[in-house]
C-alpha positions as a Python dict, from the first residue, in 0.01 Angstrom:
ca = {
    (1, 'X'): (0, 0, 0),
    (2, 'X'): (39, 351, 35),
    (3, 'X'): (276, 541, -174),
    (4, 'X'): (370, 932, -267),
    (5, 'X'): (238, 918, -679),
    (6, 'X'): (384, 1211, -942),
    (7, 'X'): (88, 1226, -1223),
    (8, 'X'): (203, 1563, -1346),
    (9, 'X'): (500, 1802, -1314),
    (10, 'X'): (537, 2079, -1078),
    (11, 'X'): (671, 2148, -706),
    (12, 'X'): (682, 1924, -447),
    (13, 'X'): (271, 1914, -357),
    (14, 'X'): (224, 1778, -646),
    (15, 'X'): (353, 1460, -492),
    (16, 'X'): (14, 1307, -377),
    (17, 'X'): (-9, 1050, -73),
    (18, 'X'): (-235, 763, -194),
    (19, 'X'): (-362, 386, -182),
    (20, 'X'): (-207, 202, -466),
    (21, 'X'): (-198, -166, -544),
    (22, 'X'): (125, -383, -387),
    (23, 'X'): (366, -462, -713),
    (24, 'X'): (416, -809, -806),
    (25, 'X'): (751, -925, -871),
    (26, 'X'): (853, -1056, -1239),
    (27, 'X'): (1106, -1279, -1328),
    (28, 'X'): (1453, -1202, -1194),
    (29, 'X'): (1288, -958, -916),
    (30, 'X'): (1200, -938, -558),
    (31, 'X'): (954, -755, -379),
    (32, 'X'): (1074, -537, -126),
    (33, 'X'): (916, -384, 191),
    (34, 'X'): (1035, -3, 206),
    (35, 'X'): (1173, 76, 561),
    (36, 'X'): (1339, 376, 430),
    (37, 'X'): (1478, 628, 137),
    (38, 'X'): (1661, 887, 55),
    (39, 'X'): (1603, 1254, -187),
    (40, 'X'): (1800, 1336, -477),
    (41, 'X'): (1869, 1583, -692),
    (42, 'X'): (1769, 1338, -914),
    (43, 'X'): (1455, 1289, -794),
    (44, 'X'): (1377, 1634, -818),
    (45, 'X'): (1467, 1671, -1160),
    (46, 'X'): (1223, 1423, -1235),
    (47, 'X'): (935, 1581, -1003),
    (48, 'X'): (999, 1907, -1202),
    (49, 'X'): (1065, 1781, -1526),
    (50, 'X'): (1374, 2004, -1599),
    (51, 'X'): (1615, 2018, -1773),
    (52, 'X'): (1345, 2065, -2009),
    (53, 'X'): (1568, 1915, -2328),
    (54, 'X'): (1608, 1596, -2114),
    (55, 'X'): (1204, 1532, -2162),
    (56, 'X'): (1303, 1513, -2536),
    (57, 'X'): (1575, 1275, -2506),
    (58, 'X'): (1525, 863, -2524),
    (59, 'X'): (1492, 686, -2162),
    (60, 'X'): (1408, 1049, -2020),
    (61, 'X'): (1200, 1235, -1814),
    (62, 'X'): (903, 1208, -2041),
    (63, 'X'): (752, 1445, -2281),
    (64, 'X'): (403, 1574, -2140),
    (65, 'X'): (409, 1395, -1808),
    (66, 'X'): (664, 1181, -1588),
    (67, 'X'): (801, 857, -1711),
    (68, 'X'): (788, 756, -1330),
    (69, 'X'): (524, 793, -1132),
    (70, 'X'): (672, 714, -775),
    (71, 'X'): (961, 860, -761),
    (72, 'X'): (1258, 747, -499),
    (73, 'X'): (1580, 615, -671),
    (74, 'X'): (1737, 515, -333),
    (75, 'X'): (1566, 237, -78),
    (76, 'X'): (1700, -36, 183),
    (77, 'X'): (1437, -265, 339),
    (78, 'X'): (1353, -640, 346),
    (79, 'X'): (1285, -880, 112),
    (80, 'X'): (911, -997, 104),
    (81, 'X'): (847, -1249, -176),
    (82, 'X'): (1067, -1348, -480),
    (83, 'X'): (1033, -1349, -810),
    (84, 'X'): (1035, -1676, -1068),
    (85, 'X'): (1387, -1738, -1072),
    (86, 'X'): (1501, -1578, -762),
    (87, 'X'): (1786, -1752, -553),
    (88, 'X'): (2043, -1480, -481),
    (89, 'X'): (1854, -1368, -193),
    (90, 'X'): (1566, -1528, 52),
    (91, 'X'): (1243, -1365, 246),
    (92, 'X'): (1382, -1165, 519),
    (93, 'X'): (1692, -1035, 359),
    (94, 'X'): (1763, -663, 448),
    (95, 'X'): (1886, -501, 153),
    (96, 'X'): (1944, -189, -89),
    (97, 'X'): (1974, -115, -397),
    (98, 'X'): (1975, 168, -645),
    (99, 'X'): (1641, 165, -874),
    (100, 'X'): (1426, 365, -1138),
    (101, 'X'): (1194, 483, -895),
    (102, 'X'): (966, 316, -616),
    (103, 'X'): (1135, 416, -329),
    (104, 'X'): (879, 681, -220),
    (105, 'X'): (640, 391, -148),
    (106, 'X'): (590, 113, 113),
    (107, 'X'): (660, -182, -125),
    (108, 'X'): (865, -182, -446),
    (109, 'X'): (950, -446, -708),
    (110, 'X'): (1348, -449, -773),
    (111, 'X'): (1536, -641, -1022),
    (112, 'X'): (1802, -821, -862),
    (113, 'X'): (2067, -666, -1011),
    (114, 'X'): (2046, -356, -858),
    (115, 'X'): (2016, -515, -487),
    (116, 'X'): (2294, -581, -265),
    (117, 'X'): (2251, -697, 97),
    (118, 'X'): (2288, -420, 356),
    (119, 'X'): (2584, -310, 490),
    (120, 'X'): (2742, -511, 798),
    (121, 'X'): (2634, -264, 1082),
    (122, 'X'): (2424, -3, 908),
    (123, 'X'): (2050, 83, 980),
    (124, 'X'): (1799, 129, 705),
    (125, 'X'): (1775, 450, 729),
    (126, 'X'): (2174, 463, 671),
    (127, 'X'): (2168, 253, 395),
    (128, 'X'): (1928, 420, 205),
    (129, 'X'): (2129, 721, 229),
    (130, 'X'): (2453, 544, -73),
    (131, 'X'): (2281, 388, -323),
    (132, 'X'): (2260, 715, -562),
    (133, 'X'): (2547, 967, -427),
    (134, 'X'): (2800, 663, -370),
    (135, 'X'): (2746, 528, -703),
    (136, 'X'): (2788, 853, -867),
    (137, 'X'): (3115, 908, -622),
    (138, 'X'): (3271, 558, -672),
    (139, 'X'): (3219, 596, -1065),
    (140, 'X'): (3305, 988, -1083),
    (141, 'X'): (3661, 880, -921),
    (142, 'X'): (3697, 545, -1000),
    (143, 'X'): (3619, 502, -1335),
    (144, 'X'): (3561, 875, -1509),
    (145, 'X'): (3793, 1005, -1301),
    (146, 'X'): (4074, 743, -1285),
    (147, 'X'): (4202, 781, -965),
    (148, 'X'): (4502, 669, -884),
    (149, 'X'): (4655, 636, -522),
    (150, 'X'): (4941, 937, -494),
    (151, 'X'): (4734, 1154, -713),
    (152, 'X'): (4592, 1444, -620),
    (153, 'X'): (4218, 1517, -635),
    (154, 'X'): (4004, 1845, -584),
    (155, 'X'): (3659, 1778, -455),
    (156, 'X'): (3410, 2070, -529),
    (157, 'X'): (3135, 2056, -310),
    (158, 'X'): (3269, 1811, -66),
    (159, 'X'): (2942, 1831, 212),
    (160, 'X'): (2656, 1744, -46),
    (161, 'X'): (2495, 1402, -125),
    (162, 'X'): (2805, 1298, -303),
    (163, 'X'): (3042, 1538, -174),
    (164, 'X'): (3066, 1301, 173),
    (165, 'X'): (3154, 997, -5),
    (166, 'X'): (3338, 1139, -252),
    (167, 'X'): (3600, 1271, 24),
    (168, 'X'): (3615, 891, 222),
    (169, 'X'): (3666, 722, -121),
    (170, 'X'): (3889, 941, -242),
    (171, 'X'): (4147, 909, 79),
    (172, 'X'): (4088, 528, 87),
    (173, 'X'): (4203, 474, -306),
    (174, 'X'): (4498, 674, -161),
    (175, 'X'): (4474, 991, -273),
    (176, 'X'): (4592, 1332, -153),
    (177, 'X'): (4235, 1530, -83),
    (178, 'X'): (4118, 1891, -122),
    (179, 'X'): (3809, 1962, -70),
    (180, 'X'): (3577, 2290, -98),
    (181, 'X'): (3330, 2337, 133),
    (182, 'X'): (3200, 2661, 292),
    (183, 'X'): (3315, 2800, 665),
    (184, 'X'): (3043, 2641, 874),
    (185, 'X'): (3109, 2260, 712),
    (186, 'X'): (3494, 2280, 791),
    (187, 'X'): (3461, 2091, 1086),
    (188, 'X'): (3257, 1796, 883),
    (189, 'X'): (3462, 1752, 600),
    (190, 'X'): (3785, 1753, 851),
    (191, 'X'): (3585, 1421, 972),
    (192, 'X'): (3598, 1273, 651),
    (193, 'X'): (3939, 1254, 612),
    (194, 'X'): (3990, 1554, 396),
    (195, 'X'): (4421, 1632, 378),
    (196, 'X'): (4359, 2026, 260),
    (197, 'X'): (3996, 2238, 305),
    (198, 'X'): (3993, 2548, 79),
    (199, 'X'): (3704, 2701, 254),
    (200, 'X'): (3520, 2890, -65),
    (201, 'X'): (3401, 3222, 158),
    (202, 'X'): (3758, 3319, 262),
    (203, 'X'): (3986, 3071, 53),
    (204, 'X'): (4135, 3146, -318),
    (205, 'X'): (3968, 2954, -528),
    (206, 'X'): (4031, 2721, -656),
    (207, 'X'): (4415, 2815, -628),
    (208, 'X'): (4676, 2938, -861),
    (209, 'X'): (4920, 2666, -852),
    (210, 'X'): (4827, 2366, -1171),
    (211, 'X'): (4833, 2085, -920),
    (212, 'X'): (4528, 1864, -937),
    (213, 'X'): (4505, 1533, -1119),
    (214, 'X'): (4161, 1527, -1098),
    (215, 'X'): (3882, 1720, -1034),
    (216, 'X'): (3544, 1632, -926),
    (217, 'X'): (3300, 1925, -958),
    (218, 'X'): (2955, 1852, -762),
    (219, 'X'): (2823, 2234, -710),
    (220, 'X'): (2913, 2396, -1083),
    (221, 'X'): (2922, 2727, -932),
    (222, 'X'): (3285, 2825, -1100),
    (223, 'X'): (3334, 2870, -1417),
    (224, 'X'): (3495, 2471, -1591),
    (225, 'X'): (3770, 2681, -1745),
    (226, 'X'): (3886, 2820, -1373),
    (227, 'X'): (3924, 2405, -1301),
    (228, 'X'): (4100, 2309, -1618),
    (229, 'X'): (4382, 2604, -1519),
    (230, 'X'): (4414, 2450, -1174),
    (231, 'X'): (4509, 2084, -1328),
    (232, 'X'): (4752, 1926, -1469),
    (233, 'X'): (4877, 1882, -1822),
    (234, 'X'): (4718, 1563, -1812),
    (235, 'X'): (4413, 1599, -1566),
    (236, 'X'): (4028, 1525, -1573),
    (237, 'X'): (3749, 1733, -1531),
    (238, 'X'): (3455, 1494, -1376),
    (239, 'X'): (3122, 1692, -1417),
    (240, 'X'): (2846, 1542, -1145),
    (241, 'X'): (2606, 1842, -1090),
    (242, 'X'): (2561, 2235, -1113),
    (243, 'X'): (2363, 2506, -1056),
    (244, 'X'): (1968, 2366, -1185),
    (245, 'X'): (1880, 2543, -1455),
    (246, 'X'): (1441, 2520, -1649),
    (247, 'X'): (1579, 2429, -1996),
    (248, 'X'): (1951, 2311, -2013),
    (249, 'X'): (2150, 2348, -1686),
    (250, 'X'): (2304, 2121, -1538),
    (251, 'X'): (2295, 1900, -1866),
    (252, 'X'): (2502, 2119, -2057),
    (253, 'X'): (2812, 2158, -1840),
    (254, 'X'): (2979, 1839, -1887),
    (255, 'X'): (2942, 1922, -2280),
    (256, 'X'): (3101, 2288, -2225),
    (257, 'X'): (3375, 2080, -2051),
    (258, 'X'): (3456, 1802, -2350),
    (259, 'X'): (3411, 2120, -2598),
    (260, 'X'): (3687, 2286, -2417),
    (261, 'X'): (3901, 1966, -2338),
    (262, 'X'): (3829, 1864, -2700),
    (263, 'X'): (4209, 1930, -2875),
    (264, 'X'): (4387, 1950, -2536),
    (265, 'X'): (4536, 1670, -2376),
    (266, 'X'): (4323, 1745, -2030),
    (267, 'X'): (3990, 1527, -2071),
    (268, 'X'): (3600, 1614, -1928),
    (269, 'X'): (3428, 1349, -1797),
    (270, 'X'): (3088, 1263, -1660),
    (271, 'X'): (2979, 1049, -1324),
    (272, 'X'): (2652, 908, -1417),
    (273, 'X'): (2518, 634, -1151),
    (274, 'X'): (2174, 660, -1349),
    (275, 'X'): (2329, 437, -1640),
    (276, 'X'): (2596, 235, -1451),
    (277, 'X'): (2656, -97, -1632),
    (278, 'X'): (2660, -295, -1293),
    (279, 'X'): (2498, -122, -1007),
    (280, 'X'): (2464, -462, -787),
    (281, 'X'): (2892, -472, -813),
    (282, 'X'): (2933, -97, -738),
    (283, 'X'): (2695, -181, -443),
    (284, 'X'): (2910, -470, -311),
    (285, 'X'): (3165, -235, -376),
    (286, 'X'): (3042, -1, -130),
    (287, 'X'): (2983, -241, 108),
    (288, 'X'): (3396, -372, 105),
    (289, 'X'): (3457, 7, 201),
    (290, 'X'): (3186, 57, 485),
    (291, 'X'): (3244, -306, 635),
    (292, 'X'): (3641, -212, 652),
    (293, 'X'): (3538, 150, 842),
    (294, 'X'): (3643, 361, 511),
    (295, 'X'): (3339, 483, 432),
    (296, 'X'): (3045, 603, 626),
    (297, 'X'): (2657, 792, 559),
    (298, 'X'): (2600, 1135, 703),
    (299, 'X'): (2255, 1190, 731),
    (300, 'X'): (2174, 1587, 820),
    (301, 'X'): (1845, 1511, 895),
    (302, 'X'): (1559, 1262, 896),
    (303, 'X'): (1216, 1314, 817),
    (304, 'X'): (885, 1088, 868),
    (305, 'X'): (720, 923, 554),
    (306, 'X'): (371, 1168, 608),
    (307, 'X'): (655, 1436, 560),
    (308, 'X'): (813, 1348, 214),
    (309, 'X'): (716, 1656, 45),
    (310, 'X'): (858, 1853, 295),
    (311, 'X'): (1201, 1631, 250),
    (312, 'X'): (1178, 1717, -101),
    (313, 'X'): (1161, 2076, -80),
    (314, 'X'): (1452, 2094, 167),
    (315, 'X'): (1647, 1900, -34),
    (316, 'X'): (1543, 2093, -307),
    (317, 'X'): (1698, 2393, -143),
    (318, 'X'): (2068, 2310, -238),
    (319, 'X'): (2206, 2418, 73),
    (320, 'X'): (2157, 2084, 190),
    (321, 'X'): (2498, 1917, 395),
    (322, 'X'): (2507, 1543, 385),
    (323, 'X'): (2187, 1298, 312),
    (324, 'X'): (1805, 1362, 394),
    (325, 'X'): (1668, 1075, 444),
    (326, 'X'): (1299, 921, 521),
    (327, 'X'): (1171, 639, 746),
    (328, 'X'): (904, 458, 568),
    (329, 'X'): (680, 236, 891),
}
């Protein structure tokens, strides 16, 4: 099979295009043919290898070279062969599912609890857009952030990866929804569902009145102590992402957050989809909201498998609205 391997770290071209042999599924695994994924921030972290103090942490990166060699975190295709011990799905299934890596190749071997069958009514390439950013949103509000219906949430970067599901799941848990976006994504996160839009380029920011019951920061471009005035007594601060930095950024802002919150009876949180106890449930999850028209993938743009790399660097960009996403033939 042909897949896009990472031997060292670096920018995108150092993703190389090249004949590998198919995986084999273990026990408890299926082997899935690739018809599409999706970039992440994530997967860019690992391309690069930063932040650099995550290579010396347990489970991470990896110290001189990547602990993953095809990267891709996000995939939806059908089901090929099973594993010893298979029977929660069959050949043919069209699934998704949230993995390690693999996704940037044209076969991957997936455990099977981190599959879920594909959303009622979504293509591939749509499905391959959640696994990653609607994890990370259903946890970051559900779970880190508490959410509550009647509460009040502001949603920091409201048109990125997570941003777009963040905003649907927010207003379907019943919520009350403000999101930040910039002027020329008004329009898109009005789509969404969004209740108030403080538009960041004209807009005080993020307001003077302490109103929010939780806040879910995806950009990291204001300062955590200009969020914690804007909450309540009570509130809590859900890091996702920032600003990437080479050695510490965007690592360290959920710790200047819990240092801050530390004697105060606000509370800093962090949305992590990487080590979500039950990804397979927060993917079924997922599927109760999209099959009952609450939730829905934005893709900005769609690129061709030969043109990975390029998908990368866009994404890479951070000015990115929505999902990029990549048909695999």
């Amino acid at each position: 099979m042909k897949a896009f391997v990472l031997r060292s770290y670096g920018p995108p071209d150092v993703l190389e295009l090249r004949d590998v042999a198919d995986p084999v599924p273990g026990p408890g695994e299926v082997l899935v043919r690739v018809r599409a994924t999706s970039v992440n921030p994530y997967d860019w972290h690992l391309m690069r290898g930063e932040p650099r103090i995550a290579r010396l942490m347990p489970g991470g990166l990896g110290l001189r070279r990547p602990a993953v060699d095809i990267l891709g975190c996000d995939m939806a295709g059908d089901v090929e062969e099973l594993g010893p011990g298979v029977t929660d799905f069959a050949v043919g299934d069209n699934v998704y599912g949230l993995l390690v890596g693999g996704g940037f190749g044209e076969r991957v071997a997936v455990p099977v609890d981190r599959l879920a069958p594909l959303p009622e009514g979504l293509s591939h390439e749509e499905a391959a857009a959640i696994p990653m950013a609607g994890v990370t949103a259903l946890d970051g509000l559900r779970n880190a952030g508490r959410l509550q219906s009647g509460q009040t949430v502001l949603i920091n970067g409201a048109t990125g990866g997570v941003g777009i599901f963040a905003v649907q799941l927010a207003k379907a848990m019943g919520a009350h929804v403000v999101a930040v976006c910039g002027t020329h994504n008004v329009d898109l996160v009005r789509s969404l569902g969004a209740d108030e839009i403080i538009d960041y380029r004209r807009d005080e920011y993020p307001g003077r009145v302490r109103r929010y019951d939780v806040v879910l920061d995806n950009a990291g471009a204001r300062p955590v102590s200009a969020h914690l005035r804007a909450m309540t007594p009570d509130g809590i601060f859900v890091a996702v992402g920032g600003p990437p930095g080479r050695w510490l950024s965007p690592a360290d802002r959920v710790v200047k957050a819990q240092l801050r919150t530390r004697f105060a009876t606000q509370r800093a949180a962090l949305a992590d989809a990487v080590n979500y106890p039950d990804k397979r449930a927060a993917l079924l999850d997922l599927n109760g909201y999209v099959e009952a028209g609450r939730l829905r993938p934005v893709i900005h743009r769609c690129y061709t498998f030969d043109d990975l790399p390029a998908a990368v660097t866009y994404q890479e960009t951070g000015r990115v609205p929505a999902k990029v996403v990549v048909t695999v033939p």
